[in-house]
C-alpha angles and dihedrals in degrees: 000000000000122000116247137186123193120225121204127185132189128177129204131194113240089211131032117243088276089059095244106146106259098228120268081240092059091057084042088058095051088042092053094047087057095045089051094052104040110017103258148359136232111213114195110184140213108026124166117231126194134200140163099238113206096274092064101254131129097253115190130199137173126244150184114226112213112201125183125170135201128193106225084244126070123178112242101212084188105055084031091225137092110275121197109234114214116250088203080056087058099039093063102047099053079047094058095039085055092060095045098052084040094065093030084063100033095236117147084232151000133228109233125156140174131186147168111245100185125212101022126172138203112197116211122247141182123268121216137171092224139024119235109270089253092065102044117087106244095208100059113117116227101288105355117145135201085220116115108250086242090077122078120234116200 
């Protein structure tokens, strides 16, 4: 069997349709309802998002993406053996997850995918507790991250 990993997206809107800034807590929500489900969750901020609104016009908007991804294998440690998750399970969820952040935000939709991506490899790699001086940024105050303050770290 090839090995497959599932992708899921889900993009929210930083400001409601008023242009008021969502809080940083409700992101952090819909992150941690990915996480949960999937085990983590990549954020990647500040993405412009277009539209033609129903005047006609190029409306523009930005957004958080929300990935989470699945290998098609999870380890039961249960049943002590590899299960195959169901890709239709997941589905669902990020589509319900979708609708609901859809009515929390008042948006008229909300942009949710999954997708099958085959073959896919993680190479492994070698954990440390810190970087080599040379590749740390000198000038970085103690915990002080490039990350906008609308993301949640957690």
């Amino acid at each position: 069997m090839k090995n497959e990993d599932f992708e899921f997206k889900l993009i929210l809107p930083k400001r409601d349709n008023s242009g008021n800034k969502i809080n940083a807590e409700t992101h952090k929500r819909y992150a941690s309802e990915l996480a949960r489900r999937f085990g983590g969750v990549t954020i990647i901020d500040d993405v412009l998002g277009c539209c033609i609104n129903q005047r006609g016009i190029l409306q523009c908007e930005k957004n958080i993406i929300m990935v989470a991804n699945r290998d098609n294998k999870v380890w039961d440690s249960d049943k002590k053996k590899l299960i195959l998750t169901s890709f239709e399970d997941d589905k669902q969820f990020i589509g319900r997850l979708s609708k609901q952040a859809g009515f929390e935000l008042g948006q008229f939709s909300i942009f949710s995918e999954g997708d099958r991506n085959r073959n896919v490899v993680f190479k492994p790699g070698l954990g440390k507790d810190a970087l080599p001086a040379y590749l740390l940024d000198k000038n970085a105050q103690e915990g002080e991250s490039e990350i906008n303050e609308n993301i949640p770290i957690f």
